[in-house]
LUMZA-259332 format. One record per residue: x, y, z of N, C-alpha, C, O in turn. Coordinates in nm, 4 decimals. Each point is the difference from the previous one (the first is absolute). Layout:
BEGIN
<padren <X,Y,Z>,<X,Y,Z>,<X,Y,Z>,<X,Y,Z>> ...
This chain:
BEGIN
<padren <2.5359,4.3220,4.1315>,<0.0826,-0.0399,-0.1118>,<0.0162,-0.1527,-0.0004>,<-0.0161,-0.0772,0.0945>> <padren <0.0410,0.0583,-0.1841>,<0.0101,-0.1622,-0.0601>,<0.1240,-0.0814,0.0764>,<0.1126,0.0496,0.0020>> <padren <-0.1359,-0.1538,0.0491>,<0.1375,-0.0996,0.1048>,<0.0412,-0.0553,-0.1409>,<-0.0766,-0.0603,-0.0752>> <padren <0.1903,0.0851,0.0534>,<0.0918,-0.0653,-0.1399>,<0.0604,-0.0960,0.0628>,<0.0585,0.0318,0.1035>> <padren <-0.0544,-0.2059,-0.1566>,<0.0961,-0.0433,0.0240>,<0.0260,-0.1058,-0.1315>,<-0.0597,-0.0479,-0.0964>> <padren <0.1670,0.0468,0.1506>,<0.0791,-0.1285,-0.1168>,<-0.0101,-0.1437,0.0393>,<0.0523,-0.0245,0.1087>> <padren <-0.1159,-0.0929,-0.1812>,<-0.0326,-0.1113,-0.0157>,<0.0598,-0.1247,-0.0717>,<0.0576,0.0352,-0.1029>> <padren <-0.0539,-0.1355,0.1186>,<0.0331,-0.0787,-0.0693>,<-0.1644,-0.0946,-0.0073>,<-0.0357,-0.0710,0.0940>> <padren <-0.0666,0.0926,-0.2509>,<-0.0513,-0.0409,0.0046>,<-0.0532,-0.1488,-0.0040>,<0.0148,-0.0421,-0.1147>> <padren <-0.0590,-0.0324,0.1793>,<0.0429,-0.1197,0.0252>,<-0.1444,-0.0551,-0.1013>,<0.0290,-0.1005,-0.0648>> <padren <-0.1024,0.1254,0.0536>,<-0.1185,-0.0010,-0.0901>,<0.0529,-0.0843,-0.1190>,<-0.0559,-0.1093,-0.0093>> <padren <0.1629,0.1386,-0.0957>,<0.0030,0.0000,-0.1069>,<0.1872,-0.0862,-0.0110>,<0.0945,0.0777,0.0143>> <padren <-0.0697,-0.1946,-0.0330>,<0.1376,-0.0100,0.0156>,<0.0083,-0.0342,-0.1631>,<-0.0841,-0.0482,-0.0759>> <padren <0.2555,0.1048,0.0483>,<0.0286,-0.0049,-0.1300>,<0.0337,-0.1436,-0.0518>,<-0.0100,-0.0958,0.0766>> <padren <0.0566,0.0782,-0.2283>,<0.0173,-0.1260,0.0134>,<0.1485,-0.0610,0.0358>,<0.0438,-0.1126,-0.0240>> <padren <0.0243,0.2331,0.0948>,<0.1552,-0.0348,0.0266>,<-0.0132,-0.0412,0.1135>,<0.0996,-0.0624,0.0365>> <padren <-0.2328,0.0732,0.0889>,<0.0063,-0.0396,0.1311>,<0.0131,0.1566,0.0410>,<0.0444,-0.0042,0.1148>> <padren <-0.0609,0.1402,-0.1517>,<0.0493,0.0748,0.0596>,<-0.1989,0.1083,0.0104>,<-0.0974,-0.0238,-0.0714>> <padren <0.1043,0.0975,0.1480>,<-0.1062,0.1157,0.0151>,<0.0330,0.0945,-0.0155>,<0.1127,0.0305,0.0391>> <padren <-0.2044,0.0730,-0.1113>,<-0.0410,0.1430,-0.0238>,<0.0522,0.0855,0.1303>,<-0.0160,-0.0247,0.1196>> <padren <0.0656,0.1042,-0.1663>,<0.0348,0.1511,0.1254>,<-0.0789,0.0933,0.0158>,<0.0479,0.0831,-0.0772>> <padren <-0.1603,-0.0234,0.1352>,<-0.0921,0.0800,-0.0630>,<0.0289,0.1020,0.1046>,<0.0688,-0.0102,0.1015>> <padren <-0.1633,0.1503,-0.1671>,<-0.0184,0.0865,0.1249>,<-0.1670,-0.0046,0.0430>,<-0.0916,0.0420,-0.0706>> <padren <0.0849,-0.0746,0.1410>,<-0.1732,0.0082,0.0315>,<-0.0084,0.1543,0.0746>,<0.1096,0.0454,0.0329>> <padren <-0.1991,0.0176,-0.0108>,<-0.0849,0.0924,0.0639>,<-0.1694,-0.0050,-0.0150>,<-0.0715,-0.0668,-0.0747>> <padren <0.0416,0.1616,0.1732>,<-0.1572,-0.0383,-0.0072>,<-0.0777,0.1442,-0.0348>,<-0.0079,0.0765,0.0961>> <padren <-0.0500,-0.0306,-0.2212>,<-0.0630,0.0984,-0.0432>,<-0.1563,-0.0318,-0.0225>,<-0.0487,-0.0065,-0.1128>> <padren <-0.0447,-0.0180,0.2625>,<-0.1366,-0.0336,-0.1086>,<0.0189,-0.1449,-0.0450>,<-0.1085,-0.0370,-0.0449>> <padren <0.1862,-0.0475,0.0382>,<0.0372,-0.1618,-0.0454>,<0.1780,0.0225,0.0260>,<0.0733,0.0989,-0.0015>> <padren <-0.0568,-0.2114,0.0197>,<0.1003,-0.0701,0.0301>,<0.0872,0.0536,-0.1563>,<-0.0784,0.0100,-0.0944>> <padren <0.1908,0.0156,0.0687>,<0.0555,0.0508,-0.1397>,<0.1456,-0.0854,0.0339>,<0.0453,-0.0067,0.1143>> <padren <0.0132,-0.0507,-0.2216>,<0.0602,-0.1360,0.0004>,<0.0892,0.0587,-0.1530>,<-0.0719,0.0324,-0.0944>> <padren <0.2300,-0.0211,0.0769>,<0.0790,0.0491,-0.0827>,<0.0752,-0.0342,-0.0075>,<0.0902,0.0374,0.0750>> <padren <-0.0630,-0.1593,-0.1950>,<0.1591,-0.0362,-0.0087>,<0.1065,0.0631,-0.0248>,<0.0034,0.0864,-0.0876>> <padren <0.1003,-0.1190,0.1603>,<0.1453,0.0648,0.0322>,<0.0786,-0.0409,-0.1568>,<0.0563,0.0765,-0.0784>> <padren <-0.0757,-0.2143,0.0698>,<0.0882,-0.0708,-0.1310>,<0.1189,-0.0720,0.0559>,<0.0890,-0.0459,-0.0715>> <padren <-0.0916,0.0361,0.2311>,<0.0756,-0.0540,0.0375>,<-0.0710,-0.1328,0.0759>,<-0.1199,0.0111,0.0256>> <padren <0.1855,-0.1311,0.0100>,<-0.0293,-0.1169,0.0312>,<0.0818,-0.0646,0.1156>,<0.1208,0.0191,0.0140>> <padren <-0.2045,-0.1055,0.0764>,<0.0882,-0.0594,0.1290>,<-0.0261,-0.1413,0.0089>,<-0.0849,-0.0623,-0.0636>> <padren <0.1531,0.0249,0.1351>,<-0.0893,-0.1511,0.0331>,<-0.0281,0.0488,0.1854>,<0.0376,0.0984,0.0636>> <padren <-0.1041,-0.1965,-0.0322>,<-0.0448,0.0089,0.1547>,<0.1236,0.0466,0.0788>,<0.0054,0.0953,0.0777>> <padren <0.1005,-0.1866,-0.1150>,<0.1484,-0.0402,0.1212>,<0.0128,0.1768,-0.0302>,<-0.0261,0.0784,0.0912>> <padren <0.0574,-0.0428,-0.1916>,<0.0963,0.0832,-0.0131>,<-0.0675,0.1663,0.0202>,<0.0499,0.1098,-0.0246>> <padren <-0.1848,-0.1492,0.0803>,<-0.0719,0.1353,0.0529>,<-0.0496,0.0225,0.1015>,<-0.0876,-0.0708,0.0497>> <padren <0.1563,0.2233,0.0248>,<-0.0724,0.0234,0.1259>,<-0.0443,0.0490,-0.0065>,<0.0256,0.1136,-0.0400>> <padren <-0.2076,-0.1854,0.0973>,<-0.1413,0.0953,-0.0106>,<0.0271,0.0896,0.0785>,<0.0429,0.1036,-0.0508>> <padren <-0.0570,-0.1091,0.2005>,<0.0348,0.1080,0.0946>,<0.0720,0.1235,-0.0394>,<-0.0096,0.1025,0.0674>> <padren <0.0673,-0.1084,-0.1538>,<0.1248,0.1209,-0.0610>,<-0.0717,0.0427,-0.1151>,<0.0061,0.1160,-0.0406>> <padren <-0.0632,-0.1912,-0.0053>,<-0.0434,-0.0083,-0.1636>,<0.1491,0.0075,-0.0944>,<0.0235,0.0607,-0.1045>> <padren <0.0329,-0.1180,0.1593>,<0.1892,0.0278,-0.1012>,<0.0029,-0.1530,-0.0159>,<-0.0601,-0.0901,0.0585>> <padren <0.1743,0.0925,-0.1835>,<0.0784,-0.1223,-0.0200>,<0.0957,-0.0413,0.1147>,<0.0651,0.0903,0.0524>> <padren <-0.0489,-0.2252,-0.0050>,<0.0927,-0.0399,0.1331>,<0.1350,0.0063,-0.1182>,<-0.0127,0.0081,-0.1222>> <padren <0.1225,-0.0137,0.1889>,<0.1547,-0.0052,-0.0059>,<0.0617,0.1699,-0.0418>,<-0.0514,0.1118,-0.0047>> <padren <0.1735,-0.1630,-0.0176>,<0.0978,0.1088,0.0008>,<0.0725,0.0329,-0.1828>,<0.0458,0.0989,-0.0572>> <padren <-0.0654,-0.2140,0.0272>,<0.0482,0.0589,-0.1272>,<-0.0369,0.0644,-0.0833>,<-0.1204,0.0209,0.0150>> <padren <0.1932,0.0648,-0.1736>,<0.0007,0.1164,-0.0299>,<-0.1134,-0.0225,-0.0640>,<-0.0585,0.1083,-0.0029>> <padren <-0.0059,-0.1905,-0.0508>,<-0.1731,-0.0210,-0.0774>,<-0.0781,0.0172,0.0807>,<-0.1017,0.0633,-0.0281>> <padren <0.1270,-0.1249,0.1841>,<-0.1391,0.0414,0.0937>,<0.0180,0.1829,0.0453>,<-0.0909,0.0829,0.0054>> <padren <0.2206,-0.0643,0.0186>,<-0.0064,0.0966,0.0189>,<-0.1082,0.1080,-0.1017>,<-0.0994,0.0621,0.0375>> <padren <0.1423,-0.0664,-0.1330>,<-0.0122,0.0562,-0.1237>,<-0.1387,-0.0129,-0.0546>,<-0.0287,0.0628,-0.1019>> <padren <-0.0806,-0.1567,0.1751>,<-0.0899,-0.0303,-0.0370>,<-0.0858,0.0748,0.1310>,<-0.0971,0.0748,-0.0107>> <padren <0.1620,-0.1176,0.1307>,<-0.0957,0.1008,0.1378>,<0.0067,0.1447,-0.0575>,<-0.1058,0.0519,-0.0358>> <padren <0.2097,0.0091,0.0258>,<0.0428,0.1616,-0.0515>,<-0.1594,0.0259,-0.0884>,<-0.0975,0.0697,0.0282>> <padren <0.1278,-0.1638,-0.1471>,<-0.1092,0.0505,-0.0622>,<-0.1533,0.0262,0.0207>,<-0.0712,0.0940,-0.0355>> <padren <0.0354,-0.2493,0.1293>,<-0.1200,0.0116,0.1069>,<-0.0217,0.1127,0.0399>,<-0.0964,0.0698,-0.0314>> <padren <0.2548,-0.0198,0.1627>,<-0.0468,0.0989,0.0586>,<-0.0051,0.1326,-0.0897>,<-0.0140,0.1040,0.0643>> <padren <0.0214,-0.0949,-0.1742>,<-0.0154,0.1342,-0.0718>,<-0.1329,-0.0072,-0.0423>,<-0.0597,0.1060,-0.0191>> <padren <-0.0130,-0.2426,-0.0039>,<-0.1194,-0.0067,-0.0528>,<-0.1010,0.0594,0.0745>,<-0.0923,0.0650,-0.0490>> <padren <0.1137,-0.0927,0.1983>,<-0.0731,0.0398,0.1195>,<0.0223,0.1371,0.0226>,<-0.0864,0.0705,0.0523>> <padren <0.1996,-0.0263,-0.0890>,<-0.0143,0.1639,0.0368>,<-0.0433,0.1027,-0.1312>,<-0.0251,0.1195,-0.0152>> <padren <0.0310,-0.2167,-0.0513>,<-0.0507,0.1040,-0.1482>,<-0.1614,0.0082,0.0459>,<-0.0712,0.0925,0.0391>> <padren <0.0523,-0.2154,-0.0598>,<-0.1569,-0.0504,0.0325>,<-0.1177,0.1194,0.1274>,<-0.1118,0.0497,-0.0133>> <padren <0.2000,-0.0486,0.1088>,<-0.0333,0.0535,0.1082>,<-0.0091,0.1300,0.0008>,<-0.1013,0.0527,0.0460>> <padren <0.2120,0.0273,-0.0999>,<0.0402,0.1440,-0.0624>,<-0.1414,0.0147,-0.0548>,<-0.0856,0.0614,0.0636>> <padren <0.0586,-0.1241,-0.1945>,<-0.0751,0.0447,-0.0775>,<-0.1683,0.0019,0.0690>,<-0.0795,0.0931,-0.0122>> <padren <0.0471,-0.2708,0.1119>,<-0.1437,0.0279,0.0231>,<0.0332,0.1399,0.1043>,<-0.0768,0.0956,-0.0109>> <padren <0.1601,-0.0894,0.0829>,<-0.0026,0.1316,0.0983>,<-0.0308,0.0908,-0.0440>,<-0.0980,0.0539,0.0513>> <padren <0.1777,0.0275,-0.1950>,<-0.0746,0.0782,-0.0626>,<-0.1357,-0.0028,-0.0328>,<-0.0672,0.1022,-0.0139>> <padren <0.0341,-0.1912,0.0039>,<-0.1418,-0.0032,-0.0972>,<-0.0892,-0.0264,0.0983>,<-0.1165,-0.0006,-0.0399>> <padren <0.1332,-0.0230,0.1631>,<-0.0905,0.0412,0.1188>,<0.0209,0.1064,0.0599>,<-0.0798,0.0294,0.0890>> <padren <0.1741,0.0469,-0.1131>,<0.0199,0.1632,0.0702>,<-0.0934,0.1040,-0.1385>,<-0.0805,0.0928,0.0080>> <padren <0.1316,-0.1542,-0.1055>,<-0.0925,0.0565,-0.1127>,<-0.1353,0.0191,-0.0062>,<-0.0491,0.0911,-0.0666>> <padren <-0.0289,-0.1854,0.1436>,<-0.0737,-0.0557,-0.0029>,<-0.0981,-0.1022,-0.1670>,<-0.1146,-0.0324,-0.0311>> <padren <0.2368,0.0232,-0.0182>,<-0.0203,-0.0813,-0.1285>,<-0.0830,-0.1282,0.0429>,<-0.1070,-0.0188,-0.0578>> <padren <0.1551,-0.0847,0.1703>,<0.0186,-0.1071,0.0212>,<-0.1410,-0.0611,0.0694>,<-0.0407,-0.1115,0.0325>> <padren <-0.0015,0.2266,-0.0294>,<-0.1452,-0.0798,0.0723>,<-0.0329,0.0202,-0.1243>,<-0.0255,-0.1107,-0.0474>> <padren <0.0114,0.1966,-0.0355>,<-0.0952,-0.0289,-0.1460>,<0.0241,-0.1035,-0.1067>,<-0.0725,-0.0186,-0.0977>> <padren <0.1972,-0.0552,0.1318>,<0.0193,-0.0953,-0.0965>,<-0.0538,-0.1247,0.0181>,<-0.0253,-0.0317,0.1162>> <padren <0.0074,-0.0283,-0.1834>,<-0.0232,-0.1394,0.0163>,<0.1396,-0.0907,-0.0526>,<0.0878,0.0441,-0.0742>> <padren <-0.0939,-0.1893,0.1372>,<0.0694,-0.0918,0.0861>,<0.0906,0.0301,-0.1368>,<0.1067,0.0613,0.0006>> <padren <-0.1767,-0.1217,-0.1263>,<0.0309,-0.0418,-0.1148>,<0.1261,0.1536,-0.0746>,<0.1040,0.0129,-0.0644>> <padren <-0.2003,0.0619,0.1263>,<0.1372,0.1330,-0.0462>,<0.0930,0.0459,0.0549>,<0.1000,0.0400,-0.0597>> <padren <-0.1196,-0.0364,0.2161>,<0.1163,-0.0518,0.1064>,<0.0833,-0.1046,-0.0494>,<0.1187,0.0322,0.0048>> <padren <-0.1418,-0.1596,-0.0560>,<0.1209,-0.0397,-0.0387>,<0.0456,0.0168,-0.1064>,<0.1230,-0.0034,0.0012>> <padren <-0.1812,0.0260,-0.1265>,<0.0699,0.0736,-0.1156>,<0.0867,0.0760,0.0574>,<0.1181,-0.0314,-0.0149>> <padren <-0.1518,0.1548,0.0980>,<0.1130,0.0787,0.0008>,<0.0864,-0.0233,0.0931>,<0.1011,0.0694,-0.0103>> <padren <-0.1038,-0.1630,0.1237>,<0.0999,-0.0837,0.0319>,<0.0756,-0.0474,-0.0943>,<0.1028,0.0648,-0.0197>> <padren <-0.1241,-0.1807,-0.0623>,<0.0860,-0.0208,-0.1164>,<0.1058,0.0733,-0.0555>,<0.1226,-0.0095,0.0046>> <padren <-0.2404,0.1212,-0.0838>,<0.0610,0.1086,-0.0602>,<0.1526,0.0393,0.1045>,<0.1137,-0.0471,-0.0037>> <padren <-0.1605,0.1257,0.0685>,<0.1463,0.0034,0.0902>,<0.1023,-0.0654,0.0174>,<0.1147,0.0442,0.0081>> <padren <-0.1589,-0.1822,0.0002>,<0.1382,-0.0672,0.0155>,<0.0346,-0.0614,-0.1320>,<0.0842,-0.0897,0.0010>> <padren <-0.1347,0.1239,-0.1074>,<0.0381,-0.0440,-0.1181>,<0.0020,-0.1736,-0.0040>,<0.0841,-0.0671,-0.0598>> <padren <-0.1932,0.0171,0.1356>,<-0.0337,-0.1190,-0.0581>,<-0.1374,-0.0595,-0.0841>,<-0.1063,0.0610,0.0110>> <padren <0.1102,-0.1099,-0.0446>,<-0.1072,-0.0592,-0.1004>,<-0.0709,-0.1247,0.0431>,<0.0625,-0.1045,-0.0182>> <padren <-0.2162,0.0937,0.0879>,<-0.0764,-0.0684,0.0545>,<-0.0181,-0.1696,-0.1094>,<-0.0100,-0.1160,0.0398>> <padren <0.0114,0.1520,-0.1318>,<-0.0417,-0.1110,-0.0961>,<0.1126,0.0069,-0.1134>,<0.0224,0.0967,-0.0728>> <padren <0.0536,-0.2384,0.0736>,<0.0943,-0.0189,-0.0858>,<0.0085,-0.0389,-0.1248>,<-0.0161,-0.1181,-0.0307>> <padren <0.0505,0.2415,-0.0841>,<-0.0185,-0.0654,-0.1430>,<0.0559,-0.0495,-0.0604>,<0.1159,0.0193,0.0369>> <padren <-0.1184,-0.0973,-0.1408>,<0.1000,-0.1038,-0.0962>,<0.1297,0.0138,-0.0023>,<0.0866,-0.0875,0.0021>> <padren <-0.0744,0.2287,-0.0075>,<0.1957,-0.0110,-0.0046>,<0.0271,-0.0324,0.1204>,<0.1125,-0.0498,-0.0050>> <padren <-0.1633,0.0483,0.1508>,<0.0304,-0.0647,0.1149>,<-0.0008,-0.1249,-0.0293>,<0.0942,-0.0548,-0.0572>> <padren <-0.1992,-0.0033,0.0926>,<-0.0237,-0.1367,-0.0077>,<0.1205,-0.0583,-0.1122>,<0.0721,-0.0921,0.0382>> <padren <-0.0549,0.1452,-0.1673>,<0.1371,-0.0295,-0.0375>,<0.1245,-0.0150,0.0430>,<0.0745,-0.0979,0.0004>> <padren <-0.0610,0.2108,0.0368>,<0.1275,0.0025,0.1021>,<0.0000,-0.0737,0.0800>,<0.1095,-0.0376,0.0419>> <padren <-0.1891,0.0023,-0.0043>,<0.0056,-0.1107,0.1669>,<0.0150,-0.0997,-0.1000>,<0.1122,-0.0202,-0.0464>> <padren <-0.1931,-0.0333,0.0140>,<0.0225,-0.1426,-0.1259>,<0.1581,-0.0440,-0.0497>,<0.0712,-0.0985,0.0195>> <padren <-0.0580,0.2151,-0.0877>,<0.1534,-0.0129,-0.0051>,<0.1459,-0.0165,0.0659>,<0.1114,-0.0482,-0.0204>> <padren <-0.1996,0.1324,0.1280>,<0.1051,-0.0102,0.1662>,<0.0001,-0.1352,0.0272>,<0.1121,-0.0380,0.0337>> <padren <-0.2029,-0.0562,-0.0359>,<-0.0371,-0.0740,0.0860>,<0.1186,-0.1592,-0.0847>,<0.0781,-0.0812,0.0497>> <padren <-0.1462,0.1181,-0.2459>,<0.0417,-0.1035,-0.0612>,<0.1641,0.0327,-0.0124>,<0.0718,-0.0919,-0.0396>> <padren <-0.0322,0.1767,0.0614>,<0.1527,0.0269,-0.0245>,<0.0684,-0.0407,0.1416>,<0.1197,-0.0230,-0.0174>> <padren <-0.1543,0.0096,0.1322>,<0.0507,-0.0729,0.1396>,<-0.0460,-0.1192,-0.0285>,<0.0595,-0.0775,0.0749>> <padren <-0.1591,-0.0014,-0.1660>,<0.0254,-0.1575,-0.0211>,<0.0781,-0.0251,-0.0332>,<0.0648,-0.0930,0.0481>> <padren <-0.0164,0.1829,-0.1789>,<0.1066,-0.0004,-0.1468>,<-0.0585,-0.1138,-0.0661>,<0.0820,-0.0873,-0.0284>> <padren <-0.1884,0.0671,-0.0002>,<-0.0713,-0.0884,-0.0650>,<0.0499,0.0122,-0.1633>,<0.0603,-0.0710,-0.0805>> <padren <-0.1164,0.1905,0.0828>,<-0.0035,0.0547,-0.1495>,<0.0794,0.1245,-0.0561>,<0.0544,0.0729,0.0828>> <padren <-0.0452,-0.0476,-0.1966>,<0.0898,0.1422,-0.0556>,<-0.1311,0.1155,0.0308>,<-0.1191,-0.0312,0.0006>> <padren <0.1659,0.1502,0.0206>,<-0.0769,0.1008,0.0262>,<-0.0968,-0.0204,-0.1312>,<-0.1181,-0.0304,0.0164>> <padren <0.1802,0.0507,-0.1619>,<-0.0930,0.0084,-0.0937>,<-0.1327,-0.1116,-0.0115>,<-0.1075,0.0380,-0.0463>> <padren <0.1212,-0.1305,0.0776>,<-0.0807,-0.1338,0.0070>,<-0.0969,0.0294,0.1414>,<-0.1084,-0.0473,0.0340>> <padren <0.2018,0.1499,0.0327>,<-0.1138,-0.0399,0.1540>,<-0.1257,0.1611,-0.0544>,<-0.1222,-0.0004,0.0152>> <padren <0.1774,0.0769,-0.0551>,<-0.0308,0.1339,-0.0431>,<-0.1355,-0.0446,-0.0384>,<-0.1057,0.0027,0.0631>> <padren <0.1479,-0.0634,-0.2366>,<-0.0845,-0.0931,-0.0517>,<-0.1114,-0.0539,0.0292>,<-0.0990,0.0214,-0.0700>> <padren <0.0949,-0.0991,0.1760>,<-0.0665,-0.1050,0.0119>,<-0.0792,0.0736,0.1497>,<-0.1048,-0.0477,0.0435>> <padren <0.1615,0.1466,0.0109>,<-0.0499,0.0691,0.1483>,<-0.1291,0.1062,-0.1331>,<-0.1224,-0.0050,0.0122>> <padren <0.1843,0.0753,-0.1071>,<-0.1221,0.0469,-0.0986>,<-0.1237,-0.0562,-0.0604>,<-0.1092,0.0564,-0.0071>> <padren <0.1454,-0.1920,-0.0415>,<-0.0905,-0.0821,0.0030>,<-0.0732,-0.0791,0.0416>,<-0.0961,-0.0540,-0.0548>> <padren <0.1540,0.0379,0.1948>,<-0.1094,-0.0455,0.1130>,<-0.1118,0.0948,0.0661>,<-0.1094,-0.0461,0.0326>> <padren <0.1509,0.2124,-0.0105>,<-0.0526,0.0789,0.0315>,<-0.1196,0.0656,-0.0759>,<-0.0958,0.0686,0.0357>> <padren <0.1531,-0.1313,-0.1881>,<-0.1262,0.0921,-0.1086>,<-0.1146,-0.0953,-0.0032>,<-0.1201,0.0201,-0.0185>> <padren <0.2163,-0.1748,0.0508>,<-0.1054,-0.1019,-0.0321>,<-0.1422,-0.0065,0.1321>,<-0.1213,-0.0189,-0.0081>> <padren <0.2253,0.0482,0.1322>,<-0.1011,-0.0311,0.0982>,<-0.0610,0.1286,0.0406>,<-0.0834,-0.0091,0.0900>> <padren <0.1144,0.1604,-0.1510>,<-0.0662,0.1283,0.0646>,<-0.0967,0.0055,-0.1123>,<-0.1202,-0.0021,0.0268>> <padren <0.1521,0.0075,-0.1247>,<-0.0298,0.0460,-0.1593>,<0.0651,0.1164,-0.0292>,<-0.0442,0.0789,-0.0835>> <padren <0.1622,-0.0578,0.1551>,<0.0895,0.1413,-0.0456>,<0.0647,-0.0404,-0.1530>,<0.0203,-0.1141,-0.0414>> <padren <0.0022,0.2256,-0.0200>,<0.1143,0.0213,-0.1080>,<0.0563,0.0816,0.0085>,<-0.0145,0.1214,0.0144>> <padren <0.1226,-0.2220,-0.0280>,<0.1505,0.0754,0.0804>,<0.0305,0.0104,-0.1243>,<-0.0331,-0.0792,-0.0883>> <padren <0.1319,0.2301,0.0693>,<0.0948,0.0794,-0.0968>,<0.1223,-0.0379,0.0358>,<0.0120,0.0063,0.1223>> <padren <0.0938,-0.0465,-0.1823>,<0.1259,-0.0231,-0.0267>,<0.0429,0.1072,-0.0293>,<-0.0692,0.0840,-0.0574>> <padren <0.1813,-0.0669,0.0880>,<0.1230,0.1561,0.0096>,<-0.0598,0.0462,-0.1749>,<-0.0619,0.1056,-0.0127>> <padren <0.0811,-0.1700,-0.0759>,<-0.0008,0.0458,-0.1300>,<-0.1681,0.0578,-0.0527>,<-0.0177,0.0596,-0.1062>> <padren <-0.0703,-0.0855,0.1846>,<-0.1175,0.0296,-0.0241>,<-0.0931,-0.0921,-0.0664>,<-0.0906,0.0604,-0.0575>> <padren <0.0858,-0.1757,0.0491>,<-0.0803,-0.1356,-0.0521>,<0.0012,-0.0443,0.0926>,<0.0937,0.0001,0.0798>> <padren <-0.2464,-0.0715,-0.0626>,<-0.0432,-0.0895,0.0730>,<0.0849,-0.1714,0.0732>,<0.0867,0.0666,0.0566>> <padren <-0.0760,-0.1073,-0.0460>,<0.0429,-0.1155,0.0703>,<-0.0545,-0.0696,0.0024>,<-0.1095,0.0021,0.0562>> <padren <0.1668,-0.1184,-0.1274>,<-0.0615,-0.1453,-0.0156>,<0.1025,-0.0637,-0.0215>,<0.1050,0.0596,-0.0242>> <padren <-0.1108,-0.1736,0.0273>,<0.0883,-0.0995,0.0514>,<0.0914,-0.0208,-0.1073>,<0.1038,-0.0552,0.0366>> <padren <-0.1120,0.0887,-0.1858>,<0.1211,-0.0032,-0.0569>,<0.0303,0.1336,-0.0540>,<0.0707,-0.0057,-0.1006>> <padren <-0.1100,0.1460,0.1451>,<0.0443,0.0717,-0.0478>,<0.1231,0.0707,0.0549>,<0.0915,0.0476,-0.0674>> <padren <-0.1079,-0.0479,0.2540>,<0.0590,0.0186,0.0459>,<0.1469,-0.0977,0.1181>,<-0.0272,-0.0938,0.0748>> <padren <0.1162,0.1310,-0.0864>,<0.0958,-0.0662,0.0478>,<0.0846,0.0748,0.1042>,<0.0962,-0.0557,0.0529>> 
């Protein structure tokens, strides 16, 4: 069966100064799954694979780790007593990793929104509607998405507010 552990991938740092939480295991290739959670170096113990300190966010953030690892584990166990797990390949092993823990490998626009917005509303730069705005029109401009507005028309720069 597969050695699960929890990572702070150091590969890839965000642009807050902080790294990816992943679960790696090894199926046939190395399989690499973001958590959606983030650390910086100080504040992670590899050895543990947990967040360091005591308060109620780290707490609250290991808890979830360790549920990730036992869901995770539950399930390849089954699927090697099944004998499912030798017939799969790496790529469907982690789909249904995913699947299980109800996370989503690749993040779509309404994420990347949300974070956008998270991010411009702790500047307080701007009013939500203006950051909304302008987080829509940077995204359509630089993906080539068209984004729908609550009312069902397209979005462009003076239709929507």
């Amino acid at each position: 069966m597969a050695n699960i552990r929890i990572k702070l991938d150091l590969r890839k740092q965000k642009a807050d100064g902080t790294y990816p939480v992943i679960i790696s295991f090894f199926h046939r290739a190395t399989l690499r799954i973001a958590t959606g959670l983030s650390s910086t170096a100080d504040e992670w113990d590899e050895a543990a694979g947990m967040f360091r300190g005591n308060s109620p966010t780290v707490r609250s953030n290991n808890a979830r780790l360790r549920h990730y690892i036992s869901t995770a584990e539950v399930l390849l166990l089954s699927l090697s007593v099944s004998g499912e797990l030798a017939r799969m390949t790496s790529r469907e092993v982690q789909e249904r990793v995913l699947r299980e823990l109800n996370l989503r490998q690749s993040r779509g626009g309404g994420a990347l929104l949300d974070d956008y917005l998270e991010r411009a509303k702790v500047r307080g730069r701007r009013s939500c509607s203006t950051t909304r705005r302008s987080a829509c029109l940077s995204l359509q401009g630089a993906r080539g998405w068209r984004i729908l507005t609550p009312g069902g028309a397209r979005s462009t720069a003076t239709s929507w507010r």
